[in-house]
LOBAZA-19572 format. One record per residue (C-alpha): residue in one letter; x, y, z; residue number from 0. Coordinates in pm, 1 decimal. Layout:
<sites>
{code a&x X&y Y&z Z&pos NUM} .
...
</sites>
This chain:
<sites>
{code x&x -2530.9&y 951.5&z 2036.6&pos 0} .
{code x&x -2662.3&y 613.6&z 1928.8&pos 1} .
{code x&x -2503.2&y 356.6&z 1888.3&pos 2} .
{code x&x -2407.1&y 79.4&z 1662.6&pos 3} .
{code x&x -2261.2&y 25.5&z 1288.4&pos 4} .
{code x&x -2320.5&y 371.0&z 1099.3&pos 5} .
{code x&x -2301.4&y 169.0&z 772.2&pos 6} .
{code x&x -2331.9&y -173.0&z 593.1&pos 7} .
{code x&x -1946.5&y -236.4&z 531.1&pos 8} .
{code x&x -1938.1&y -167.9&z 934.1&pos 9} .
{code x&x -2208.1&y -380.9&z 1026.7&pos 10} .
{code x&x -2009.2&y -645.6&z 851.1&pos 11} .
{code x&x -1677.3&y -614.2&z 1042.7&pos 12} .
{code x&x -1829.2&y -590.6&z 1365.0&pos 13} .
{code x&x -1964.3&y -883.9&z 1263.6&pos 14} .
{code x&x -1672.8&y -993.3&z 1230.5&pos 15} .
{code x&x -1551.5&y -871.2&z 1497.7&pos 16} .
{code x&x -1843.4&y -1063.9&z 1702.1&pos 17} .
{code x&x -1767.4&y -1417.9&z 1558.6&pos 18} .
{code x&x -1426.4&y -1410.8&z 1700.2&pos 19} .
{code x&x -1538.1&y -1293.1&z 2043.2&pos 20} .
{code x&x -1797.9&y -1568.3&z 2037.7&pos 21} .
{code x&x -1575.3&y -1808.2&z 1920.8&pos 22} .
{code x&x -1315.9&y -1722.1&z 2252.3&pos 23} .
{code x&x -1677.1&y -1782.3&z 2453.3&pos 24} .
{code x&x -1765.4&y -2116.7&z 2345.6&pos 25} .
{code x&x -1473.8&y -2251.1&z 2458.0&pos 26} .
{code x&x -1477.4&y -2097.6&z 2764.2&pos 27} .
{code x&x -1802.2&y -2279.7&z 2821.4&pos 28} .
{code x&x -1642.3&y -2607.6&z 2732.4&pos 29} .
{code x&x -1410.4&y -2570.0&z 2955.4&pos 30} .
{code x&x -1109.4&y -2516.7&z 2736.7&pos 31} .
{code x&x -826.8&y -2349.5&z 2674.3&pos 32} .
{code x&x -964.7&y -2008.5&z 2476.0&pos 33} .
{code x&x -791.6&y -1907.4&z 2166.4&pos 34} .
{code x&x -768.7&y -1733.1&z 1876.8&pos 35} .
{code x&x -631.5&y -1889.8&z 1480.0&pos 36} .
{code x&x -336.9&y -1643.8&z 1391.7&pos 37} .
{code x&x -216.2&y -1666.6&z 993.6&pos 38} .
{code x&x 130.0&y -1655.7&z 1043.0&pos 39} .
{code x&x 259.9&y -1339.7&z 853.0&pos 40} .
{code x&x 621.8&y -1440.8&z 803.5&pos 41} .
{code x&x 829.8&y -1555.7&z 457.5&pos 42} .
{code x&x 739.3&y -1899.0&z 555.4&pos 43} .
{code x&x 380.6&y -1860.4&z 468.0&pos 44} .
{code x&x 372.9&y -1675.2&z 162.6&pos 45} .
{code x&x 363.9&y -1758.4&z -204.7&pos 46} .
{code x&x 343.5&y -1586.3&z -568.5&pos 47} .
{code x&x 37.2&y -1736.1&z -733.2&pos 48} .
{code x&x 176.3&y -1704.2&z -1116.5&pos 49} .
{code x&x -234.6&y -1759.0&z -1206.0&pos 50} .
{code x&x -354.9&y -1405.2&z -1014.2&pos 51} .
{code x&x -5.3&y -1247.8&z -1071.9&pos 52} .
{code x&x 10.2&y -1174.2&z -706.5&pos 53} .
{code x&x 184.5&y -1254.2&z -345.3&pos 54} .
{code x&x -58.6&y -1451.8&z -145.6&pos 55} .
{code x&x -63.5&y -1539.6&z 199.3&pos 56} .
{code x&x -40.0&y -1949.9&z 281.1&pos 57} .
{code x&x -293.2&y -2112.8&z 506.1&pos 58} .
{code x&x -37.5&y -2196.2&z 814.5&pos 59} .
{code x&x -175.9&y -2040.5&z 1183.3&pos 60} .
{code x&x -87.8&y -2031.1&z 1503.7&pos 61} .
{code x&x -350.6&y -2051.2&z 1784.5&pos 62} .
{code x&x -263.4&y -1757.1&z 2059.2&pos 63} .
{code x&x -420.1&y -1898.8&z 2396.6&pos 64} .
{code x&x -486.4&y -1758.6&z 2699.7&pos 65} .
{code x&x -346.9&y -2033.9&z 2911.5&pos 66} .
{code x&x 21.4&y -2019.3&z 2799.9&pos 67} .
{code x&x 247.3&y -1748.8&z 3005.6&pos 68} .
{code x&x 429.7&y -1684.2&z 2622.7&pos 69} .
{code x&x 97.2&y -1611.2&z 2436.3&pos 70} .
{code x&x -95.5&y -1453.2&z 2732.1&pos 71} .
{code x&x -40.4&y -1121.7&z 2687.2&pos 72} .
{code x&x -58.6&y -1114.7&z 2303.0&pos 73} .
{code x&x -406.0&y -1310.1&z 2322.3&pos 74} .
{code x&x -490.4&y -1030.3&z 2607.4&pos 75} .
{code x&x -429.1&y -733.8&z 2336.8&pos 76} .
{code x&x -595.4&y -918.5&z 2095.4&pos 77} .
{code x&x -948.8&y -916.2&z 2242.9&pos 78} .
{code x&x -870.9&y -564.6&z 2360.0&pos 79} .
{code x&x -779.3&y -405.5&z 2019.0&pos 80} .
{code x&x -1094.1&y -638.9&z 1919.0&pos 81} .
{code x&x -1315.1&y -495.1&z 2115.4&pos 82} .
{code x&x -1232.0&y -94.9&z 2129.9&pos 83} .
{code x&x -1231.9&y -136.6&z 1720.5&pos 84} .
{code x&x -1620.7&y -281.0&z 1744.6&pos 85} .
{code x&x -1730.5&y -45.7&z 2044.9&pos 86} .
{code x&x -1598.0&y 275.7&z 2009.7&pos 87} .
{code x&x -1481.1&y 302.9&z 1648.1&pos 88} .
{code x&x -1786.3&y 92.4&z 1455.1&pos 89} .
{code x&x -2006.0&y 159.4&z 1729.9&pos 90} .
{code x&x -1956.0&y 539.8&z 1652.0&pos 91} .
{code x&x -1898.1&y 546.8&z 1294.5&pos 92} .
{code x&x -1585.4&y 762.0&z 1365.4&pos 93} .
{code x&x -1242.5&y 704.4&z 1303.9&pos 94} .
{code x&x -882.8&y 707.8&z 1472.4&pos 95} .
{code x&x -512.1&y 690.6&z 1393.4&pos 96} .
{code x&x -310.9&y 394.2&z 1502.0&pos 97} .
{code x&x -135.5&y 615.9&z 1737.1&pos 98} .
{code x&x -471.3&y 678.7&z 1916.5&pos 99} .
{code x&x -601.8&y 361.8&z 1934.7&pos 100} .
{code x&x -235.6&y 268.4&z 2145.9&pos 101} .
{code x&x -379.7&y 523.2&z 2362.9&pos 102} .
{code x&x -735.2&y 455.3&z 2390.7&pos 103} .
{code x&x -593.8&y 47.5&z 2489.6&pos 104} .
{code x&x -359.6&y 142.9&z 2709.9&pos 105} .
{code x&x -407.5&y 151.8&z 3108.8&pos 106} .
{code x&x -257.9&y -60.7&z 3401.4&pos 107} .
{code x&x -450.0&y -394.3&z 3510.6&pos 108} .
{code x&x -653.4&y -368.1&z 3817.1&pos 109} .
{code x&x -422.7&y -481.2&z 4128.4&pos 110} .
{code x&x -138.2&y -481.5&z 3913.3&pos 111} .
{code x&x 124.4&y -276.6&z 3797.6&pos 112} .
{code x&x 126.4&y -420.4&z 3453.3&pos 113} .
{code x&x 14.8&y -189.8&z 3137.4&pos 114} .
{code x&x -184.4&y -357.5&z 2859.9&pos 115} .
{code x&x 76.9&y -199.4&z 2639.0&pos 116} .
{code x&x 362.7&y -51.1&z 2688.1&pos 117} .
{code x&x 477.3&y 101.7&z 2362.7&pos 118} .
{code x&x 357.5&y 154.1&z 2035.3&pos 119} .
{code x&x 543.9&y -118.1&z 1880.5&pos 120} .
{code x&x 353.3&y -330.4&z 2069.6&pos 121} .
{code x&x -19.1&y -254.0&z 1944.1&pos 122} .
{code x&x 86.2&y -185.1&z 1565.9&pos 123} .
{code x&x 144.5&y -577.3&z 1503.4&pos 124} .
{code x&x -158.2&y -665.1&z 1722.2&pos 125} .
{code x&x -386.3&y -422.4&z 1495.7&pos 126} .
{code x&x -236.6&y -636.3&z 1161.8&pos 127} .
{code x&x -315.0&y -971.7&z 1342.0&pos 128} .
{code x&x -667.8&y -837.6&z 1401.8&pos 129} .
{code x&x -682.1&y -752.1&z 1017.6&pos 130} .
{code x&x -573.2&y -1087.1&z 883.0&pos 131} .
{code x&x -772.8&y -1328.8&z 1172.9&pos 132} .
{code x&x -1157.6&y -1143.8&z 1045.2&pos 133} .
{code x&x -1024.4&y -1066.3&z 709.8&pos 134} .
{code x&x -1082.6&y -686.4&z 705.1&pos 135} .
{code x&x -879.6&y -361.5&z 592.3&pos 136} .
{code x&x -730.4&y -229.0&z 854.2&pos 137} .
{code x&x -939.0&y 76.4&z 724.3&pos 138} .
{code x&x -1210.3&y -102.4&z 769.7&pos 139} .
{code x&x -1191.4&y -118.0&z 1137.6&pos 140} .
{code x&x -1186.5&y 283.0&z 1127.1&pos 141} .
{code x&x -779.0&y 291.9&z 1167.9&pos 142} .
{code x&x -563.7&y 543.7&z 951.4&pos 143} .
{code x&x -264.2&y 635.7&z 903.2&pos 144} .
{code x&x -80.7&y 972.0&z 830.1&pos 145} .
{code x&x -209.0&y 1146.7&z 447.1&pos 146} .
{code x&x 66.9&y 1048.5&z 229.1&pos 147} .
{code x&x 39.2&y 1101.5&z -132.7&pos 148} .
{code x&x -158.6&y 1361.5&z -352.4&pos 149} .
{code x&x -287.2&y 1345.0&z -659.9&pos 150} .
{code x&x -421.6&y 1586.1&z -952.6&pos 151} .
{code x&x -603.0&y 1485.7&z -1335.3&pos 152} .
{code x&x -929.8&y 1421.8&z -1523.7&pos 153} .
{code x&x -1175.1&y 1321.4&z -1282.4&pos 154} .
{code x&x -1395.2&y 1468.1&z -1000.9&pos 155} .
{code x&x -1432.5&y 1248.4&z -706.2&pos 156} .
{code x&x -1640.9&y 1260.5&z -392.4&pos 157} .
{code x&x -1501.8&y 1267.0&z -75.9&pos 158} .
{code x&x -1717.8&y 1259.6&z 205.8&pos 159} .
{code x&x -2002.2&y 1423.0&z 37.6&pos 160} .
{code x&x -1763.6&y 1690.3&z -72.1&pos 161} .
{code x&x -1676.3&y 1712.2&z -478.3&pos 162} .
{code x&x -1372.4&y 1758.1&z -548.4&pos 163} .
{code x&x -1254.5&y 1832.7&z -923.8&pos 164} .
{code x&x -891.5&y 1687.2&z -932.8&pos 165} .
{code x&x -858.1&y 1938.3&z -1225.3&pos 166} .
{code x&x -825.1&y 2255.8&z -976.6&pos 167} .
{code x&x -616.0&y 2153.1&z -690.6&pos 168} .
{code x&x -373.1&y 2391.3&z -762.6&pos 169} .
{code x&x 57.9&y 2280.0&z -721.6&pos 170} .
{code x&x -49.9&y 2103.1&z -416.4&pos 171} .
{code x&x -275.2&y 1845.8&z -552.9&pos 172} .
{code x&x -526.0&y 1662.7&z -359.2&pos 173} .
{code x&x -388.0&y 1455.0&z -39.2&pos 174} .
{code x&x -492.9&y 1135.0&z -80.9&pos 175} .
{code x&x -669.9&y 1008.1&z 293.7&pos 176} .
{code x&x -537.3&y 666.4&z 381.2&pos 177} .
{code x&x -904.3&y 570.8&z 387.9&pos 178} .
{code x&x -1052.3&y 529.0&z 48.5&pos 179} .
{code x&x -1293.8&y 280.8&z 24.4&pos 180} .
{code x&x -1616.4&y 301.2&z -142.4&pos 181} .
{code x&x -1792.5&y 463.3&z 154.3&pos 182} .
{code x&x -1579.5&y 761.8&z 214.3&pos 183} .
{code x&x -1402.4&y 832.2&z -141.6&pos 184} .
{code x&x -1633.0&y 766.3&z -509.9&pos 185} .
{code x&x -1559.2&y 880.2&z -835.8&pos 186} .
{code x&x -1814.9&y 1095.8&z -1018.7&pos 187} .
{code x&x -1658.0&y 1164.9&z -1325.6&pos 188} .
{code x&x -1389.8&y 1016.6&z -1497.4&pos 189} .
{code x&x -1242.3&y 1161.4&z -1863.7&pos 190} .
{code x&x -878.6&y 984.2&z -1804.9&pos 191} .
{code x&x -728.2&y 782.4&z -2012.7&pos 192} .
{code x&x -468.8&y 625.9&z -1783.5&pos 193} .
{code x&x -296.6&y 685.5&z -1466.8&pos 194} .
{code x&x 70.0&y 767.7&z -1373.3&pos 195} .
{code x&x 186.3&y 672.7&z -1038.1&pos 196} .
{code x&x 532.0&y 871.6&z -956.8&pos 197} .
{code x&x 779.4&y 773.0&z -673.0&pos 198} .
{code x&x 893.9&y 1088.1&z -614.8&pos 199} .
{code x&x 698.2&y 1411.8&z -505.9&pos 200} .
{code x&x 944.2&y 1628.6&z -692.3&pos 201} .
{code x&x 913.2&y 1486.1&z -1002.7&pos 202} .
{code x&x 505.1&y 1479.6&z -948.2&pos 203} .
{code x&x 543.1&y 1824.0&z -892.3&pos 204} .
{code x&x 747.5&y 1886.4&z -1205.7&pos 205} .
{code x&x 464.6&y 1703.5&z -1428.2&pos 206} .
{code x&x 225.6&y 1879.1&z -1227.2&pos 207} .
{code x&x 329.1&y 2226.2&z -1280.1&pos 208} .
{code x&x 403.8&y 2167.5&z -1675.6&pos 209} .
{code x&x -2.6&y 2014.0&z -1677.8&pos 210} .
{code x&x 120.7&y 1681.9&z -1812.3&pos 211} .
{code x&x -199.7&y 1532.3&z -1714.7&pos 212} .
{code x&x -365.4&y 1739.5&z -1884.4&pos 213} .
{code x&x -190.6&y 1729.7&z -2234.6&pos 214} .
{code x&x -217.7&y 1357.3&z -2196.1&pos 215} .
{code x&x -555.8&y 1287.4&z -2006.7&pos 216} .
{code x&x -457.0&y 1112.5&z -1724.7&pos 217} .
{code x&x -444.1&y 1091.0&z -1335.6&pos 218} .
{code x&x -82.2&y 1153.2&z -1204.0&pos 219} .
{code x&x -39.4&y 1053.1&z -854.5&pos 220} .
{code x&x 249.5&y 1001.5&z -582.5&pos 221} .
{code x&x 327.2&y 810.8&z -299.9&pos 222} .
{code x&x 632.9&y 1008.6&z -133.2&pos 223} .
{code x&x 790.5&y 708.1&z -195.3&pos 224} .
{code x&x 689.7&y 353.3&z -134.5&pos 225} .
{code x&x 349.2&y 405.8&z -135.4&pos 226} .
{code x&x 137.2&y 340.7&z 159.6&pos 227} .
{code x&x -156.0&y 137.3&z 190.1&pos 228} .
{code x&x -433.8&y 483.5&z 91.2&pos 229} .
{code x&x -261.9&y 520.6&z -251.8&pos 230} .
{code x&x -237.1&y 122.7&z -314.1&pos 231} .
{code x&x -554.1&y 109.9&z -219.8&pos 232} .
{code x&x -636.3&y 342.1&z -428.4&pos 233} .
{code x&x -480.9&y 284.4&z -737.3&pos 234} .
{code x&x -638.1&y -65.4&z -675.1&pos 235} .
{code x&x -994.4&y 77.1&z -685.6&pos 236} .
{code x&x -960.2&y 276.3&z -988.1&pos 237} .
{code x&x -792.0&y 38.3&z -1226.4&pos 238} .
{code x&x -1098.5&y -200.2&z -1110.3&pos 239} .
{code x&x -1340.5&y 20.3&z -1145.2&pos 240} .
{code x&x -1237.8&y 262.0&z -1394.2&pos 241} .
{code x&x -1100.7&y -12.7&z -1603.8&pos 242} .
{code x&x -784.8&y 233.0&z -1679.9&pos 243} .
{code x&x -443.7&y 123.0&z -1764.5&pos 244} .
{code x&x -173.4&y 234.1&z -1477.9&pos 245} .
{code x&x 205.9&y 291.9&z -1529.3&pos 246} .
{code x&x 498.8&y 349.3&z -1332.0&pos 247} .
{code x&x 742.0&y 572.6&z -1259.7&pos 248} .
{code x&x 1003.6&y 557.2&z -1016.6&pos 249} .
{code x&x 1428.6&y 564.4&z -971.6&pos 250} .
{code x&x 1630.6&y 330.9&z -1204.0&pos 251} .
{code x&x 1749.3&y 134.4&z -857.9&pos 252} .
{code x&x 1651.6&y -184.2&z -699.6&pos 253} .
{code x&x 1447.3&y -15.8&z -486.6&pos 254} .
{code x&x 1224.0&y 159.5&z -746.3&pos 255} .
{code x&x 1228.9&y -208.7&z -902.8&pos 256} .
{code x&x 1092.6&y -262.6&z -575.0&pos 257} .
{code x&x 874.2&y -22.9&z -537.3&pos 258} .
{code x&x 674.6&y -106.8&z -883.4&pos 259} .
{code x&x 681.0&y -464.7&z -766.8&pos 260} .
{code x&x 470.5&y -399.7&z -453.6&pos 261} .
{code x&x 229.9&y -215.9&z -645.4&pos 262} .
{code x&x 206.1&y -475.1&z -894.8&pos 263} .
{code x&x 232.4&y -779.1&z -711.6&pos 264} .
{code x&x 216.7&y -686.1&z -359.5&pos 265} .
{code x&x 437.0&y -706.9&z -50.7&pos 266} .
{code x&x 527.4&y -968.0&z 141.5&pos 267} .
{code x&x 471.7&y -813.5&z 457.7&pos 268} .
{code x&x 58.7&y -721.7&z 369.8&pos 269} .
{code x&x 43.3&y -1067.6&z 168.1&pos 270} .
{code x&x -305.9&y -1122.3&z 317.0&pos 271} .
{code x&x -433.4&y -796.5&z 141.9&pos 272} .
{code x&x -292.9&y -861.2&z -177.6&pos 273} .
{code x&x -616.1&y -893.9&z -373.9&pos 274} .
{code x&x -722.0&y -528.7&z -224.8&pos 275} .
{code x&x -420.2&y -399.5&z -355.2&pos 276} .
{code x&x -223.9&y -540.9&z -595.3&pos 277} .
{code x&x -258.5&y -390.9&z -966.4&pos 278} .
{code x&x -131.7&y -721.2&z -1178.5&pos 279} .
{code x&x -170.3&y -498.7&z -1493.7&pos 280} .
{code x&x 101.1&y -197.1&z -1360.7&pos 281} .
{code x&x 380.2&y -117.3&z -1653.9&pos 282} .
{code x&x 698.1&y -39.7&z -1527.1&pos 283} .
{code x&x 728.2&y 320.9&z -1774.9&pos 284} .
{code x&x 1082.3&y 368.4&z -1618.7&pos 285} .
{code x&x 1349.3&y 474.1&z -1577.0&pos 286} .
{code x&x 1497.7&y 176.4&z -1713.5&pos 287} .
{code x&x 1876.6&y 37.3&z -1666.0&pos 288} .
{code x&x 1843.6&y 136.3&z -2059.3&pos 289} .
{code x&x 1780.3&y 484.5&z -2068.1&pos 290} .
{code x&x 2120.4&y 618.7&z -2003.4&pos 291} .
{code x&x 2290.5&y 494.3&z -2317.2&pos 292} .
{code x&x 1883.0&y 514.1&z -2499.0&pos 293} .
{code x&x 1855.7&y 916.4&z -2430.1&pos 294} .
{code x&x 2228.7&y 1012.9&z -2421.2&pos 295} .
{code x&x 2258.9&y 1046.2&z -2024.9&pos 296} .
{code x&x 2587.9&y 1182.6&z -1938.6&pos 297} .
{code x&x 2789.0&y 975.5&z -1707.5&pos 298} .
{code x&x 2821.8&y 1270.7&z -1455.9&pos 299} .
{code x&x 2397.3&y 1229.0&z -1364.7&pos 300} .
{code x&x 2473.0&y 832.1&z -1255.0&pos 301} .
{code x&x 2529.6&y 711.4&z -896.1&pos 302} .
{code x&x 2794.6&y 397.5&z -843.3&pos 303} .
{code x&x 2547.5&y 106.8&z -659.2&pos 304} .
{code x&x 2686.5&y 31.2&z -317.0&pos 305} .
{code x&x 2695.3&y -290.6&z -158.0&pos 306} .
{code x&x 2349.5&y -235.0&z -46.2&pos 307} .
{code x&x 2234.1&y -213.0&z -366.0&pos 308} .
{code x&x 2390.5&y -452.7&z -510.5&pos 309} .
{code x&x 2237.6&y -712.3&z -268.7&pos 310} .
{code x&x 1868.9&y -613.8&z -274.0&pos 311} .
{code x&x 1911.8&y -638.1&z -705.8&pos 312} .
{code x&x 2033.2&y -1001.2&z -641.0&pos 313} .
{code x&x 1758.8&y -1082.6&z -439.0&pos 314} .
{code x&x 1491.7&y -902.9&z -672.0&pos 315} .
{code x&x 1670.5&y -1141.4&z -960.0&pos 316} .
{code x&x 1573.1&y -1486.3&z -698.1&pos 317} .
{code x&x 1192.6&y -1302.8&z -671.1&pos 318} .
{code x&x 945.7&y -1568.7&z -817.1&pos 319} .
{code x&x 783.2&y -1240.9&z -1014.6&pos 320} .
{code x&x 1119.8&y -1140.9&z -1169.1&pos 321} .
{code x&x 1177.8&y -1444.1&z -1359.0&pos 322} .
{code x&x 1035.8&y -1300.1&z -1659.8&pos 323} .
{code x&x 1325.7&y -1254.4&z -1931.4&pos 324} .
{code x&x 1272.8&y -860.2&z -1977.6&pos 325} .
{code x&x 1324.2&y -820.0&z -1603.3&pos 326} .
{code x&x 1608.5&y -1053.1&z -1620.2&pos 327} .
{code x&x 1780.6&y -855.7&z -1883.6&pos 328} .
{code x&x 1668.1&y -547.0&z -1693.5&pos 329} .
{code x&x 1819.9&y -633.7&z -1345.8&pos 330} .
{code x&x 2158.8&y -784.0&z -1511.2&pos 331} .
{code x&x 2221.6&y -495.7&z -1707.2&pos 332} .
{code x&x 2222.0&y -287.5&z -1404.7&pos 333} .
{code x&x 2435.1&y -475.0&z -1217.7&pos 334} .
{code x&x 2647.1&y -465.5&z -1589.9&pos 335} .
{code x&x 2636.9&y -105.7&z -1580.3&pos 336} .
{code x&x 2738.3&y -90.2&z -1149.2&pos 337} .
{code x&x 2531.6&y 217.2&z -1146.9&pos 338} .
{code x&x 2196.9&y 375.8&z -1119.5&pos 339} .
{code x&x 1973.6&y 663.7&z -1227.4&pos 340} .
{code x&x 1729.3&y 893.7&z -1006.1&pos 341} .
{code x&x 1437.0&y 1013.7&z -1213.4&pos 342} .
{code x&x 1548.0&y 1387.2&z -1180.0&pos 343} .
{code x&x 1889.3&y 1261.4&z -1378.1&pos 344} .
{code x&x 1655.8&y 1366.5&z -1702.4&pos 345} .
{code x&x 1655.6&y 1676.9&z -1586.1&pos 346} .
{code x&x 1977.8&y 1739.5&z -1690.0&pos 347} .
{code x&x 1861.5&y 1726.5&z -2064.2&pos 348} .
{code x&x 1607.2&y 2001.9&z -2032.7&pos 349} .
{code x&x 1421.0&y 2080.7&z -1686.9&pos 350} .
{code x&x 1102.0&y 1950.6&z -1862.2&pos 351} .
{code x&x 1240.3&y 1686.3&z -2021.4&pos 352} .
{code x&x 1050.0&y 1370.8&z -1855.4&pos 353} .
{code x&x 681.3&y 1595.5&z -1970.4&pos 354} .
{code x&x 783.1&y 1710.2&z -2314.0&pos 355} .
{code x&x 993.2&y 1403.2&z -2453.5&pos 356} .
{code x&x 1073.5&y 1098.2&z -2199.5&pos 357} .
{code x&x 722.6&y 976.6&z -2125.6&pos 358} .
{code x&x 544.4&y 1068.1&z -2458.4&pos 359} .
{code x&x 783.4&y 909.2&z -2597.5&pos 360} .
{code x&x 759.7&y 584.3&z -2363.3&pos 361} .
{code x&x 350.3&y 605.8&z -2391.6&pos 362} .
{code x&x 386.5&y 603.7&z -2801.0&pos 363} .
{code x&x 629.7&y 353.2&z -2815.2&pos 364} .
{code x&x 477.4&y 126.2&z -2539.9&pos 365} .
{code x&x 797.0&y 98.6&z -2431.4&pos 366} .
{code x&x 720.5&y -88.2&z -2076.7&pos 367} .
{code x&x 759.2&y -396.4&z -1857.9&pos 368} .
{code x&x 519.2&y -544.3&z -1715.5&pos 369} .
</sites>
């Protein structure tokens, strides 16, 4: 097999990948103490920039060194995760899950009894600090994660020299990899209008089944959830490069406020990768603290907020990128109302309710936050 970067997004990173080993070298040679710039990924060193509309990470570091007995180890993994990445992932062109590559590192030091790593937990953070140091995707070094998220609409895309037409994928939909950059996913042909990103796979499925994507020529897409890095990533790429509008759809709770806020703005924890994900044009399409009184909810389909709740909405009201007064109002009346909404509450009106009157209704009415 030869060797060496497969294509020119790899030859990149492992030049990346290179600097920073030759970087440890040099100083060896002058006879100092090796290490290696950290950006500190903590609270302390993030911001919202309220230009870019997004949660970026601060310039504060922390040099890991070899000769220190607290930042020994972690400088060890480092270099270790470093290299496997550049050898046997880019080297290869293949790829490998996180869970692997905790394998493929660990083994016991010669003449000791001491494992590089002893648990997963270990090499997950490592992998991140390796991301944010050389300024690459974690996909980027050839790492995935568990296929989380389909997604089904007006476009055909190609996936690994394989075209796909999102139009037939059945109730299923396509899973969306957690890899989706340029060189493994591209999009051939595009007749949508917009996309809809759903929390909640039963609710996709719901829209799904009743073809709302196709009465309304869009992409409809879920996440299971919070979404993970594939569909941000995703949903990233196609606003940028399809230039389509993307809305939001997720639980009337302070965690779907949450939820559309990572998308939008990004999370705190991934702050470095912020300008590779974020969407700062997402419209939160609901549910809204609103819609119980605005579409004759009966009390019977709300849930009391628990403490819980109750302090993750007070936080979201301290969040730099909830100070706008619609969210404000939003987030109050909430707390006003002591209860929230899940989206398959509007089921209770019809079972197709949220395809045949809810989000028409929204779209035509622009009746967002953003």
């Amino acid at each position: 097999m030869s060797k060496g970067p497969k294509t020119r997004q790899d030859a990149q990173t492992a030049e990346k990948l290179k600097k920073l080993g030759e970087q440890v070298i040099a100083s060896v040679k002058k006879g100092q103490n090796p290490g290696i710039d950290i950006p500190i990924r903590a609270l302390s060193n993030v911001k919202f920039n309220p230009k870019t509309q997004t949660i970026e990470m601060g310039k504060d570091t922390q040099e890991r060194q070899f000769f220190n007995t607290a930042m020994a180890r972690k400088f060890m993994q480092t270099l270790l995760v470093a290299s496997t990445v550049k050898e046997d992932l880019l080297g290869s062109g293949k790829t490998t899950s996180i869970r692997d590559l905790y394998y493929m590192t660990k083994h016991t030091v010669k003449g000791t009894k001491e494992n590089t790593f002893e648990e997963q937990d270990e090499s997950d953070p490592v992998i991140e600090d390796l991301e944010v140091s050389v300024d690459s995707l974690r996909e980027e070094l050839h790492l995935f994660a568990s296929n989380k998220g389909a997604m089904v609409g007006d476009m055909t895309i190609v996936d690994q020299g394989d075209t796909i037409d999102l139009r037939r994928m059945g109730s299923g939909g396509w899973s969306i990899p957690s890899i989706v950059e340029s060189n493994v996913i591209q999009f051939k042909k595009c007749d949508a209008k917009f996309i809809l990103h759903v929390e909640k796979d039963a609710m996709w499925r719901r829209l799904n089944e009743d073809k709302f994507w196709q009465q309304h020529k869009c992409i409809l897409l879920h996440g299971q959830g919070q979404p993970p890095r594939g569909v941000r990533r995703l949903l990233h790429r196609m606003v940028a490069e399809l230039k389509l509008p993307l809305y939001v759809f997720v639980d009337n709770d302070p965690w779907g406020y949450y939820i559309y806020s990572v998308i939008k703005q990004g999370s705190i924890n991934l702050a470095y990768e912020s300008r590779r994900m974020a969407v700062p044009s997402a419209r939160f399409i609901g549910l809204s603290s609103f819609d119980k009184e605005g579409y004759k909810l009966p009390d019977n389909v709300t849930m009391r907020l628990n403490d819980e709740d109750l302090g993750r909405a007070k936080q979201l009201l301290q969040y730099d990128w909830f100070q706008k007064k619609p969210w404000q109002k939003e987030i109050k009346n909430m707390l006003h109302c002591g209860v929230k909404l899940e989206l398959e509450a509007l089921s209770k009106k019809a079972i197709s309710f949220a395809t045949d009157e809810y989000l028409p209704k929204k779209l035509r009415d622009q009746d967002w936050l953003d």
